[in-house]
DRENLO-566164 format. One line per 10 residues: for each residue x, y, z of N, C-alpha, C. Coordinates in Angstrom, 1 decimal. Each point is the difference from the previous one (the first is absolute). Layout:
X/Y/Z/X/Y/Z/X/Y/Z  ...
END
This chain:
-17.1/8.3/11.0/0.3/-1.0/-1.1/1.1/-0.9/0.4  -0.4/-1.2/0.1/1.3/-1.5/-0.5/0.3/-0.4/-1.0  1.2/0.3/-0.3/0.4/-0.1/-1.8/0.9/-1.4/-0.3  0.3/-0.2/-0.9/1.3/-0.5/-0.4/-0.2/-1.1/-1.1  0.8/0.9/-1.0/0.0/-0.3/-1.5/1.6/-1.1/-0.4  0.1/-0.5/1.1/1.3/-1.0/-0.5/-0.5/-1.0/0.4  -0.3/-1.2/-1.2/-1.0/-1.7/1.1/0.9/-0.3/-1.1  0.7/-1.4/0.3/0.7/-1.5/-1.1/-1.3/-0.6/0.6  0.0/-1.0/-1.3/-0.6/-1.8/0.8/0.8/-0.3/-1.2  -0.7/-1.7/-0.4/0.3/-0.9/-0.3/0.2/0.3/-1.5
-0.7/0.8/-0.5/0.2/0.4/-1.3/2.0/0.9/-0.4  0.1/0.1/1.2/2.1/0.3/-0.4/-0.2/-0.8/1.2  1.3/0.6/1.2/0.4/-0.4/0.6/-0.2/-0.1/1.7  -1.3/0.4/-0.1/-0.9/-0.3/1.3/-0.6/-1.5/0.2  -0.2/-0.3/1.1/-0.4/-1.3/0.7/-1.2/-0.3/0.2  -1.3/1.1/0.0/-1.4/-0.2/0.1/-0.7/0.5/-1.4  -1.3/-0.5/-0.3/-0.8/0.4/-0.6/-0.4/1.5/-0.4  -0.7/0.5/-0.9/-0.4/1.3/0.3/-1.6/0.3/0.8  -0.3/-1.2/-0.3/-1.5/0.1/1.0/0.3/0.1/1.3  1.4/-0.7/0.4/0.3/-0.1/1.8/0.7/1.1/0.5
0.7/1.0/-1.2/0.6/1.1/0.8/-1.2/1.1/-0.3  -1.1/-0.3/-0.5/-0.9/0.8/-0.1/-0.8/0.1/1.5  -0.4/-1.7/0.5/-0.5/0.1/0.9/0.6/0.5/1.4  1.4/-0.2/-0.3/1.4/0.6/1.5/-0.5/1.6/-0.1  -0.1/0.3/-1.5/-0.1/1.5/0.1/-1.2/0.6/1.2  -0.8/-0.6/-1.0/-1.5/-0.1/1.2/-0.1/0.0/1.5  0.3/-1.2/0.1/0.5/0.2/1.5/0.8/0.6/0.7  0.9/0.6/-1.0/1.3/1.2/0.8/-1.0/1.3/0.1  -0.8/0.4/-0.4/-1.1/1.3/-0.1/0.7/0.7/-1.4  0.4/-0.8/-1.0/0.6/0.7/-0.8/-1.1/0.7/-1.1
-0.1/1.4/-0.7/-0.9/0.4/-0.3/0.6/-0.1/-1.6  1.2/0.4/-0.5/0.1/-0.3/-1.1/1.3/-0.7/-0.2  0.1/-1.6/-0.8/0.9/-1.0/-0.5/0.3/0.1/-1.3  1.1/0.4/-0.3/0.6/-0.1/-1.3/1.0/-1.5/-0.3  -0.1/-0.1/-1.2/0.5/-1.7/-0.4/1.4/0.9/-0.5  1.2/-0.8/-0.5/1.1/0.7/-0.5/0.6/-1.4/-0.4  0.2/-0.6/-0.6/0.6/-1.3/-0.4/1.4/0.3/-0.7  0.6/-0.5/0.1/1.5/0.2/-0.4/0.1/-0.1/-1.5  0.0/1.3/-1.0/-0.1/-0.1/-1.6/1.6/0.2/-0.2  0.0/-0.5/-1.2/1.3/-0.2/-0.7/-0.7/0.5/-1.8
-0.9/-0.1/-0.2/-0.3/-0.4/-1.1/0.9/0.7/-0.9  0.1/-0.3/-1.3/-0.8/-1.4/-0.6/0.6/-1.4/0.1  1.6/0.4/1.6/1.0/-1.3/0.1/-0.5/-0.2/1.2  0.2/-1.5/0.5/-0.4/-0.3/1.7/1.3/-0.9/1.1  -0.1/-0.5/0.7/0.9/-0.3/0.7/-1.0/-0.9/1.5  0.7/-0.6/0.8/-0.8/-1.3/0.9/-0.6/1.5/1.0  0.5/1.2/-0.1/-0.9/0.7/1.2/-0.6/1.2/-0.5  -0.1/-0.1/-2.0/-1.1/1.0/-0.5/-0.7/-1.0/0.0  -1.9/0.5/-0.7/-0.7/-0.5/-0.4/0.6/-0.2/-1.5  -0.7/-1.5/0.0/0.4/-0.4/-1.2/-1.2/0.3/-1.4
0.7/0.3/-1.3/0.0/0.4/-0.9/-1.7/-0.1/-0.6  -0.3/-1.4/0.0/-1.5/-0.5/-0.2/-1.1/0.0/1.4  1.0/1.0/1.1/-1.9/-0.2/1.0/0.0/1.5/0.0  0.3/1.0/-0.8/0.1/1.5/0.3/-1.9/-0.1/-0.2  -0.5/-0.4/-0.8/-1.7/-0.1/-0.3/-1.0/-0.6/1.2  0.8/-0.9/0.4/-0.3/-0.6/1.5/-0.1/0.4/1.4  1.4/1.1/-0.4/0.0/0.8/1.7/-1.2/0.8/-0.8  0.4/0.9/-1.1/-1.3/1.3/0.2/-1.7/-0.6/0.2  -0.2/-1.2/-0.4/-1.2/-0.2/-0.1/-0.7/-0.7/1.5  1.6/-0.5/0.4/-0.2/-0.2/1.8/-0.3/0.7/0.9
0.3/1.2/-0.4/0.0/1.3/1.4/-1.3/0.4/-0.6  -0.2/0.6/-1.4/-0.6/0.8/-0.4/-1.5/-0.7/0.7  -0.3/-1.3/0.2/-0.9/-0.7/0.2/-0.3/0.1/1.3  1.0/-0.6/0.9/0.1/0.8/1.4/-0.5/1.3/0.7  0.6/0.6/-0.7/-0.8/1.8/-0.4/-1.4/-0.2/0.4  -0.3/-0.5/-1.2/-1.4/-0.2/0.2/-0.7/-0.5/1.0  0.4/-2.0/0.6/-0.6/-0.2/0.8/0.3/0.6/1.3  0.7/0.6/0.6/0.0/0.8/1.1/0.2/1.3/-0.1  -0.7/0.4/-0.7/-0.3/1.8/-0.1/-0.5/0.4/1.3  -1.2/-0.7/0.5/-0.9/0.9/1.3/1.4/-0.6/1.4
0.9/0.0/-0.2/1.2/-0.5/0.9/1.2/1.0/0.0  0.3/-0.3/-0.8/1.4/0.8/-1.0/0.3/0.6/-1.1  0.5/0.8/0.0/0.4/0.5/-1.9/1.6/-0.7/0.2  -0.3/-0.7/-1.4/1.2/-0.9/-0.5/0.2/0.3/-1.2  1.6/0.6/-0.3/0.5/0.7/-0.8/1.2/-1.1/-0.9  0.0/0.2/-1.2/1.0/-0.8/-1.2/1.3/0.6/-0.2  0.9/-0.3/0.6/1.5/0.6/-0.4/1.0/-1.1/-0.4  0.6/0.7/-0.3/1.6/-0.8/-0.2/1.2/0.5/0.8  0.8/-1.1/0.3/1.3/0.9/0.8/1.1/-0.3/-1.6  -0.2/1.1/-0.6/0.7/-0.7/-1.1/2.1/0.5/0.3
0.4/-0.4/-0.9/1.4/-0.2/0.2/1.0/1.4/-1.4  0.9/0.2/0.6/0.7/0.8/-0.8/1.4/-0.2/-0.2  0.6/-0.4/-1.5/1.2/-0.2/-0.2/-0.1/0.8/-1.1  1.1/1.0/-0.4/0.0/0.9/-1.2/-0.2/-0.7/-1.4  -0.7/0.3/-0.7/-0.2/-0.9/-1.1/-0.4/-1.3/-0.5  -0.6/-0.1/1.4/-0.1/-1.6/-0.2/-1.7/-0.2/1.1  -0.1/1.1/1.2/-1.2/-0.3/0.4/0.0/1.4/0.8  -1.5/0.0/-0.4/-0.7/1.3/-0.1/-0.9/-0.2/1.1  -0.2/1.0/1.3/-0.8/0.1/0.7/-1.1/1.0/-0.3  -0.7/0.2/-0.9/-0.5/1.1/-0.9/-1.6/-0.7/-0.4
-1.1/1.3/-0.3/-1.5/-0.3/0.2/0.0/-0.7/-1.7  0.4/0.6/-0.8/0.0/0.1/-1.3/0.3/-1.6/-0.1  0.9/-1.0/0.9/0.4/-0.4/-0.7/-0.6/-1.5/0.6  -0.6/0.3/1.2/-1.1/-0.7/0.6/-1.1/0.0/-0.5  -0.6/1.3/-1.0/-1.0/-0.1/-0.3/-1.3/-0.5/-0.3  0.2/-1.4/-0.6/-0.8/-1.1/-0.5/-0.4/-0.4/1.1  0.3/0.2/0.9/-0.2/-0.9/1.4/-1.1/1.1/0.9  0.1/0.7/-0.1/-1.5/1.9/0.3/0.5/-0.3/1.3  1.5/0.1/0.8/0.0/-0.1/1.4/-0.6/1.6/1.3  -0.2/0.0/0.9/-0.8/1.0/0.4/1.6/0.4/0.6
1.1/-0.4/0.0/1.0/1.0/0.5/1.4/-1.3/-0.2  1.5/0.6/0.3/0.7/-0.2/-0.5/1.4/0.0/1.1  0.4/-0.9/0.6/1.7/0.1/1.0/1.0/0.0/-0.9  0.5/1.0/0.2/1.6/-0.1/-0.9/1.0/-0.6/0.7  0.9/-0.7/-0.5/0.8/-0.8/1.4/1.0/-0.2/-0.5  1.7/0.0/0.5/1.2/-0.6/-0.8/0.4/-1.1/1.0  -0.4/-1.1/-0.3/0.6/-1.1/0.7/1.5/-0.5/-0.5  0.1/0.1/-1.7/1.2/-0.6/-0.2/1.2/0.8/-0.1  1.0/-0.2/-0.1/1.5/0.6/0.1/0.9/-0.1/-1.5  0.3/0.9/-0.2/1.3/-0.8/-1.4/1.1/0.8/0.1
1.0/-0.5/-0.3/1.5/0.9/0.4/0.0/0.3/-1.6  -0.6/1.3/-0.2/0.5/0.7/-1.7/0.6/-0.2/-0.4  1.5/0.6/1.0/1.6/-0.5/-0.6/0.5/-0.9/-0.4  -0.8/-1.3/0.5/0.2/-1.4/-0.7/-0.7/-0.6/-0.1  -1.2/0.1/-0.8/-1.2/-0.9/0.0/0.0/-0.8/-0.5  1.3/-1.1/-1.0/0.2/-1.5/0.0/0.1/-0.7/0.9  0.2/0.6/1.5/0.1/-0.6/0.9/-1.3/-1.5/0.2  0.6/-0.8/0.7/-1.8/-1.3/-0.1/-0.3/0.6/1.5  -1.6/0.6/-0.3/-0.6/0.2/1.3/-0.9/-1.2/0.5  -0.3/0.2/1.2/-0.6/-1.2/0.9/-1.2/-0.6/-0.4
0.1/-1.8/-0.5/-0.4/-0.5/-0.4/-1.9/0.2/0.1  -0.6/0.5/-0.7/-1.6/0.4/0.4/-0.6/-1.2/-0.7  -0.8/-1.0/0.9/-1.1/-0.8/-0.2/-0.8/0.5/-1.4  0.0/-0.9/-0.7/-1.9/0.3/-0.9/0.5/0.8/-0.7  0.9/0.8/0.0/0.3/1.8/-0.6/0.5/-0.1/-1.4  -0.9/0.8/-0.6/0.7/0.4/-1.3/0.2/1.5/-0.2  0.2/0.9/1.0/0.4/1.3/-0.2/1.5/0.1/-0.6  0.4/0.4/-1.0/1.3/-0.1/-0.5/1.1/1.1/0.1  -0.3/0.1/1.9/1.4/0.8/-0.2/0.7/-0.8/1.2  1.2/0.2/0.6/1.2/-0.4/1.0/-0.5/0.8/1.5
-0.7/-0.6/0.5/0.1/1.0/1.5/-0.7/-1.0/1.1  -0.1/0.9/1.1/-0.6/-0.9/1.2/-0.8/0.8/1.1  -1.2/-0.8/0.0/-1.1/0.7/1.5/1.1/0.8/1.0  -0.2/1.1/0.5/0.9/0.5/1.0/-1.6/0.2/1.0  -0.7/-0.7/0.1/-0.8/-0.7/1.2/-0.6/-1.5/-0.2  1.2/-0.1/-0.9/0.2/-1.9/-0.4/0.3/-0.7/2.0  0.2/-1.1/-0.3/0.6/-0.6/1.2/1.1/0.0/0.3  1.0/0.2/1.4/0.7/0.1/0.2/1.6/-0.3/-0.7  -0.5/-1.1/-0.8/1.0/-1.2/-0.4/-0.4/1.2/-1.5  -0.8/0.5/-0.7/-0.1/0.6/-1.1/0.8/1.0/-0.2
-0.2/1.2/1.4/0.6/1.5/0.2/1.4/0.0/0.1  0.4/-1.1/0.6/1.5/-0.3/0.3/0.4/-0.5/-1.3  0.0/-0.9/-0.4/0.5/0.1/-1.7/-0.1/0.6/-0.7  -1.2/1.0/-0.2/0.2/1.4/-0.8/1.3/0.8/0.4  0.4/0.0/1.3/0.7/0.9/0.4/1.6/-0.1/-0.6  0.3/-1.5/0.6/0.6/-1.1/0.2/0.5/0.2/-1.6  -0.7/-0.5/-1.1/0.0/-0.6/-1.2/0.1/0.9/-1.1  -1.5/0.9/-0.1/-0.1/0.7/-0.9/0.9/1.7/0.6  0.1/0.0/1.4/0.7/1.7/0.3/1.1/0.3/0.6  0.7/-1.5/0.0/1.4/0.0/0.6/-0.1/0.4/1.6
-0.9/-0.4/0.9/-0.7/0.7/0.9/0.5/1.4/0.6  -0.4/0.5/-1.2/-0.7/1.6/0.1/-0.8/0.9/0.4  -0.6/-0.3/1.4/-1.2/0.3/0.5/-0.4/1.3/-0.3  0.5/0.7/0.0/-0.5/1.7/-0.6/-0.5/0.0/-1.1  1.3/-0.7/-0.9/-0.9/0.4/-1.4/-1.5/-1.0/-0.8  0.1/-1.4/0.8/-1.8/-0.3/0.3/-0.6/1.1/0.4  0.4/0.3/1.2/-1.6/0.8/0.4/-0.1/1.4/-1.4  1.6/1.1/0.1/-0.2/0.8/-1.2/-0.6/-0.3/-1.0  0.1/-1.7/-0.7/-1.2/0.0/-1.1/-0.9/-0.7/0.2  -0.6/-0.1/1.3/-1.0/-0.2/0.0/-1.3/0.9/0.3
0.9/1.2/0.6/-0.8/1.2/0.1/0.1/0.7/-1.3  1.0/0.1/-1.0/-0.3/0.4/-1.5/-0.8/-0.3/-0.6  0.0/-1.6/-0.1/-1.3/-0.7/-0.5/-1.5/0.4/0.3  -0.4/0.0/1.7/-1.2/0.6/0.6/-0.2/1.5/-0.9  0.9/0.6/-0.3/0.1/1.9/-0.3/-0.3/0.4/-1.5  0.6/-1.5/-0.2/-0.1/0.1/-1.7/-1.4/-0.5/-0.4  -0.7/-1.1/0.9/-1.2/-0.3/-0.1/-1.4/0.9/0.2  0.3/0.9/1.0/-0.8/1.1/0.7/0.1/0.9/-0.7  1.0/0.6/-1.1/-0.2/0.8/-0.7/-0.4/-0.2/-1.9  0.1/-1.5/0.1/-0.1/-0.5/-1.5/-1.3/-0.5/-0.3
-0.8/-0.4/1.3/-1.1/-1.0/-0.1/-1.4/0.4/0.4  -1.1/-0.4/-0.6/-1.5/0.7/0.5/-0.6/-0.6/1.2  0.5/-0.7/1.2/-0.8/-0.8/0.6/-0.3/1.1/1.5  -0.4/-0.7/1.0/-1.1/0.6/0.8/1.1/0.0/1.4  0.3/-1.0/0.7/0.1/-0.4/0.8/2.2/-0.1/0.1  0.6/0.5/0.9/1.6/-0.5/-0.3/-0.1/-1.2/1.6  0.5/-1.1/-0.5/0.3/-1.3/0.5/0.9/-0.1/1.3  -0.4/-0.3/1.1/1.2/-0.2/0.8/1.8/0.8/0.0  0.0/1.8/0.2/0.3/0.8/-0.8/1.5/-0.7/0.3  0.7/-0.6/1.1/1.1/-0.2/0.4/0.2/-1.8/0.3
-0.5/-0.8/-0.4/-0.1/-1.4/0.0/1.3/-0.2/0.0  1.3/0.9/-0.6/1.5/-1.0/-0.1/-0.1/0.1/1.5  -0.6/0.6/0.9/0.5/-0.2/1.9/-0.5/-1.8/0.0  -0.4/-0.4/-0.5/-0.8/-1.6/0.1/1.4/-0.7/0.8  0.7/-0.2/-0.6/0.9/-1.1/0.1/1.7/0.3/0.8  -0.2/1.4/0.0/1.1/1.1/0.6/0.2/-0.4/1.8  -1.0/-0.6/0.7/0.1/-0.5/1.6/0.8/-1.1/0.0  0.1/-0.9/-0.6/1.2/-1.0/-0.4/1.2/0.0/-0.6  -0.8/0.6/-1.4/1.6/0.2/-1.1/1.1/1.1/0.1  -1.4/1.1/1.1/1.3/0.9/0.4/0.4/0.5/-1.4
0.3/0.4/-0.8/0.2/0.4/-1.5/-0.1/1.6/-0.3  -0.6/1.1/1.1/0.0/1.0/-0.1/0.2/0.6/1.6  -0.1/1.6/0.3/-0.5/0.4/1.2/-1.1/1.6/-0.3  -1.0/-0.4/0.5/-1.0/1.3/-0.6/0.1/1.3/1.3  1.0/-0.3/0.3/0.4/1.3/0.8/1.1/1.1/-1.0  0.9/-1.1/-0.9/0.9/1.0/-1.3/-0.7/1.1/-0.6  0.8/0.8/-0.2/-0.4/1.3/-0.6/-0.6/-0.3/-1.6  1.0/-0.7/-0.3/-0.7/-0.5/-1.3/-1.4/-1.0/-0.4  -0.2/-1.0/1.2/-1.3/-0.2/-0.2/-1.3/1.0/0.2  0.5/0.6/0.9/-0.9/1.3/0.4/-0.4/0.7/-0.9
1.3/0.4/-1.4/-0.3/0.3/-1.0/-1.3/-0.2/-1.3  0.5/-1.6/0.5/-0.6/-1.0/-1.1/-1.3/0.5/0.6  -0.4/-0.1/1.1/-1.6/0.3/0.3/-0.7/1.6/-0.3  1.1/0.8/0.5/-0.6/1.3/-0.6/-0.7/0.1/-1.4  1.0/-0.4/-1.1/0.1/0.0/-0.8/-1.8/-1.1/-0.7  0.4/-0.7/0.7/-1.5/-0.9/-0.6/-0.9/0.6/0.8  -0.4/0.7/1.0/-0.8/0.8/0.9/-0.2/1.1/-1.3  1.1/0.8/-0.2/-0.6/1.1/-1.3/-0.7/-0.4/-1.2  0.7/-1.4/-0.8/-0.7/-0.7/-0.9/-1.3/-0.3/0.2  -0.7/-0.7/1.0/-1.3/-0.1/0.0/-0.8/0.8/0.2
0.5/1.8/1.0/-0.5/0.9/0.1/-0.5/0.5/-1.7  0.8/0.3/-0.3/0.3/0.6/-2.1/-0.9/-1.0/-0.4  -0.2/-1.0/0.0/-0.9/-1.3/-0.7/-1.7/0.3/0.5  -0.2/0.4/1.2/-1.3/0.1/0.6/-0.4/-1.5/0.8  0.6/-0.8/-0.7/-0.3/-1.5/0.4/-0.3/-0.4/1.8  -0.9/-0.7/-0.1/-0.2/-0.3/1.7/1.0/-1.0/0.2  0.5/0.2/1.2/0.8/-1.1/0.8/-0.9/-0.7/0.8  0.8/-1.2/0.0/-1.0/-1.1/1.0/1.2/-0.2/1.4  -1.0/0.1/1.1/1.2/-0.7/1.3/-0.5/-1.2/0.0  0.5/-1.0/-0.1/0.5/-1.4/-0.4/0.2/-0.5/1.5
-1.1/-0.7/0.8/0.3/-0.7/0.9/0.3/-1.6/-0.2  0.4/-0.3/-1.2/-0.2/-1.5/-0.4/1.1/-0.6/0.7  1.5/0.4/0.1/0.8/-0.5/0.9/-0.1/-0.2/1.8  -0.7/0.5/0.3/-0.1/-0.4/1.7/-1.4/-1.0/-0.1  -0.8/0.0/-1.1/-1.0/-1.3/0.2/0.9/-1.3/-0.1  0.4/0.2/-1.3/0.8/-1.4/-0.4/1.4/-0.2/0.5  0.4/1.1/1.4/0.9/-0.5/1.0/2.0/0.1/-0.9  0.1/1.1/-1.1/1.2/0.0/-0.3/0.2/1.2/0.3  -0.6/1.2/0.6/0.4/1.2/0.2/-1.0/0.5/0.8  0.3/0.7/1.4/-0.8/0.4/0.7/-0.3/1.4/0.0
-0.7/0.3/-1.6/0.3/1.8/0.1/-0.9/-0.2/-1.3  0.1/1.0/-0.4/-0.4/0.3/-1.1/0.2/0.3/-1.0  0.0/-0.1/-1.4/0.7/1.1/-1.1/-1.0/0.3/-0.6  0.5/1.7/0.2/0.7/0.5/0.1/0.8/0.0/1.6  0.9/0.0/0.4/0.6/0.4/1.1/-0.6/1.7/0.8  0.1/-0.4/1.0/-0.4/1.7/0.7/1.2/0.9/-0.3  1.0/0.0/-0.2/0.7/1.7/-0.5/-0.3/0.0/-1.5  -0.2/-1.1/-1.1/-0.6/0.4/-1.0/-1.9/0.3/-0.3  -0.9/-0.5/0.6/-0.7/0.8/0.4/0.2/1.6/0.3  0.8/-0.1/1.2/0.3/2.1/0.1/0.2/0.4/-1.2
0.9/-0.5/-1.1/-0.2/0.5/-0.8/-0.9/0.4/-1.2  -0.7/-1.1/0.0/-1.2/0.0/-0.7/-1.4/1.0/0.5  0.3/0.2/1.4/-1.0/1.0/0.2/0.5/1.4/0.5  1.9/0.2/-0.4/0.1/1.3/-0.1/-0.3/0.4/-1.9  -0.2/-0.8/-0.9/0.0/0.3/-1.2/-1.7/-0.3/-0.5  -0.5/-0.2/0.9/-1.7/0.3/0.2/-0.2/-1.6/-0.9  0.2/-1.3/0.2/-0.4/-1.0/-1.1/-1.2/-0.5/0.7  -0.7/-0.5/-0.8/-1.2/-0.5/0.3/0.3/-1.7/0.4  -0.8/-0.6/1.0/0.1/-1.2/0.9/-1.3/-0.6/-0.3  0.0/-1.6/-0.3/-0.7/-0.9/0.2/0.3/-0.9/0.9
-0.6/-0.8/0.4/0.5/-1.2/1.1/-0.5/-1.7/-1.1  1.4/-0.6/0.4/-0.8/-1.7/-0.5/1.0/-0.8/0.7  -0.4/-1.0/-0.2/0.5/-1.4/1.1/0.6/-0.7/-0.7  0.1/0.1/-1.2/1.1/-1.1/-0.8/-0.7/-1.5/0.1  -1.5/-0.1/0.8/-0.1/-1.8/0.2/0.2/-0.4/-0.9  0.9/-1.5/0.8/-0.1/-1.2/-1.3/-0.8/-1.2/0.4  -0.3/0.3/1.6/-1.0/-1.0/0.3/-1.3/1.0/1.1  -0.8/-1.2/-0.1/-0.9/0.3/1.7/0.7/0.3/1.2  -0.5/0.8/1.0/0.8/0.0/1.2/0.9/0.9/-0.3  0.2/0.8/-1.1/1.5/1.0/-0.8/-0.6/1.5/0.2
-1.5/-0.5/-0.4/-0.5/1.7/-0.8/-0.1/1.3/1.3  -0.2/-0.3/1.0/0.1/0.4/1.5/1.1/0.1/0.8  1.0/-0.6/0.0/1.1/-0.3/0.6/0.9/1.4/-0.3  0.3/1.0/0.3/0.3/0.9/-0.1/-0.6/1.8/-0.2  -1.3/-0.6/-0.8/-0.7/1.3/0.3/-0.1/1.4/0.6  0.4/-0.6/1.5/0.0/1.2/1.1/1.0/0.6/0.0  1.4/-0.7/-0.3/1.1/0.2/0.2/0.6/1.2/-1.3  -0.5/-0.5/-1.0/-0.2/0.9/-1.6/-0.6/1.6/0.6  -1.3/-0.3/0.5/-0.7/1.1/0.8/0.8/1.1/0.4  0.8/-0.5/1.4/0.7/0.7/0.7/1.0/0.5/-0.6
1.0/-0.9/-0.8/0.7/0.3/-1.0/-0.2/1.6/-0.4  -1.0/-0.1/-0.8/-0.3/1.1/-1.0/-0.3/1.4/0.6  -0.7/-0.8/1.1/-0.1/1.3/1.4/1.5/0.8/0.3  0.5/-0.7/0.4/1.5/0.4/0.4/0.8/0.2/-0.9  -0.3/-0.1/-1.0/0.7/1.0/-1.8/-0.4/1.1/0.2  -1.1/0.1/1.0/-0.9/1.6/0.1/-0.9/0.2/-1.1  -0.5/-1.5/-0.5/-1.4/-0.1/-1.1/-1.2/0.4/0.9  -0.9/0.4/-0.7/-1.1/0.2/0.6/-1.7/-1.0/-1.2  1.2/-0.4/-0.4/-1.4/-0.1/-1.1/0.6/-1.1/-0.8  -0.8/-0.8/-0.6/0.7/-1.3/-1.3/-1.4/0.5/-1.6
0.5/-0.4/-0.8/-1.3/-0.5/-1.2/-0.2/-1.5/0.0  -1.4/0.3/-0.6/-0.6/-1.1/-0.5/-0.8/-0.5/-1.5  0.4/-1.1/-0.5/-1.0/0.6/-1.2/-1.2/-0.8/0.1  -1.0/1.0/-0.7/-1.1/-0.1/-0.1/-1.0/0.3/-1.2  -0.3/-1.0/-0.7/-0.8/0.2/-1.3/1.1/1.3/-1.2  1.1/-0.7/0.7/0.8/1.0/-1.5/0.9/0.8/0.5  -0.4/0.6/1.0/0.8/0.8/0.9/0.1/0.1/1.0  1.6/0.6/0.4/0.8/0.0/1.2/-0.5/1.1/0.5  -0.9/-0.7/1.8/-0.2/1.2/1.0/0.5/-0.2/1.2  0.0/1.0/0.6/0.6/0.4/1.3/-0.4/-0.5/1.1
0.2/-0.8/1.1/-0.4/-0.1/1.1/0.8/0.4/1.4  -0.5/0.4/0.5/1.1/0.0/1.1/-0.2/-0.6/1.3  1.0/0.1/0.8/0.8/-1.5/0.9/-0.6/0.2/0.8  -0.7/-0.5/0.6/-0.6/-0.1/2.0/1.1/-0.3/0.3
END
């Protein structure tokens, strides 16, 4: 089986169509495409989907489904978003939308201790709280650091891994997002070192959370397609840990364009191999099964 349940287009913050990363799919020998569009609901922002096409993506894919069935199975998801009280990566709360599966993801940041702080100005956004993408753009992560944390690089990543812990134990969804994405911006800004005992921690620690949760993790090749990280996240020592605490592995590409959905694949492979995986899931008509790795 060829999987991968992470696709953007143009509906958030992807660059192609969904018909055309359907047909990349195809041509990659991909057996099963999952859509994932960037949810906020019921608030949006320039790189969720916005508020009035949520009817539009489902009725887009759901249609696609259809016309390339003797091709591909093409699956309806959301990469939806999680901020405590404010956005829910949860099936219940997707509902109206009948999605066939669910990415839980924490992209944004908020410093607790001072959430009057003014977080980084977000396009289009009406989400009403103070924080910033911590796989925003360069010029974004650095002003979070800079602005809202007195640049505090530990304690971003520490709550940004609370956040991930608190979502994986709070929320109903399927899929956990790019488990370690604060490494995004960390090759330039320099802002941590994942050799400290204490980030080591922070991984254990989310390694046991998802174990306790049951939730599948995804290895996330979307940074070495789109050329800002040549690795993966999860990282390979947190992998080890993920498969000394037995968690279950999916693979996805993160594309946001053509030319993306492949661009890493093998590398994901090996990856998982050298965690000492033998095997990833897949879903299929409802449920998650087993395949294992040639």
């Amino acid at each position: 089986m060829k999987t991968n349940y992470h696709t953007h287009t143009k509906f958030c913050d992807g660059k192609a169509c969904a018909q055309d990363m359907v047909l990349d799919a195809i041509s990659c020998g991909f057996d099963i495409l999952g859509f994932s569009s960037h949810a906020a609901y019921p608030y949006q922002s320039e790189w969720h989907i916005k508020t009035e096409k949520y009817q539009e993506y489902v009725s887009t894919i759901r249609s696609l489904a259809q016309e390339y069935k003797e091709k591909i199975k093409i699956l309806l998801g959301f990469e939806a978003d999680f901020l405590p009280a404010v956005l829910t990566p949860d099936k219940n709360h997707y509902k109206k939308f009948n999605p066939d599966f669910i990415i839980g993801s924490v992209h944004y940041v908020i410093n607790f201790e001072n959430p009057s702080i003014k977080g980084f100005p977000q396009k289009d956004c009406d989400i009403p709280v103070n924080c910033f993408a911590i796989d925003g753009s360069e010029e974004e992560v650095k002003y979070g650091l800079e602005k809202m944390f007195s640049c505090d690089g530990k304690k971003v990543v520490q709550t940004y891994f609370s956040l991930e812990r608190e979502m994986i134990s709070s929320c109903n969804f399927d899929i956990i997002g790019h488990p370690d994405i604060v490494r995004k911006r960390n090759s330039t800004l320099h802002f941590f070192d994942e050799n400290d005992e204490w980030y080591k921690k922070e991984l254990k620690e989310t390694a046991l959370a998802i174990a306790k949760s049951g939730k599948i993790a995804e290895v996330n090749y979307g940074g070495i397609s789109r050329g800002t990280l040549n690795d993966t996240y999860p990282s390979l020592p947190f992998l080890e840990l993920l498969k000394k605490y037995d968690v279950p592995l999916t693979i996805s590409s993160d594309s946001h364009n053509v030319a993306q959905m492949n661009n890493g694949y093998d590398f994901a492979i090996q990856q998982i191999k050298n965690a000492g995986y033998s095997e990833f899931f897949y879903l299929y008509n409802g449920k998650w099964l087993k395949t294992t790795l040639d």
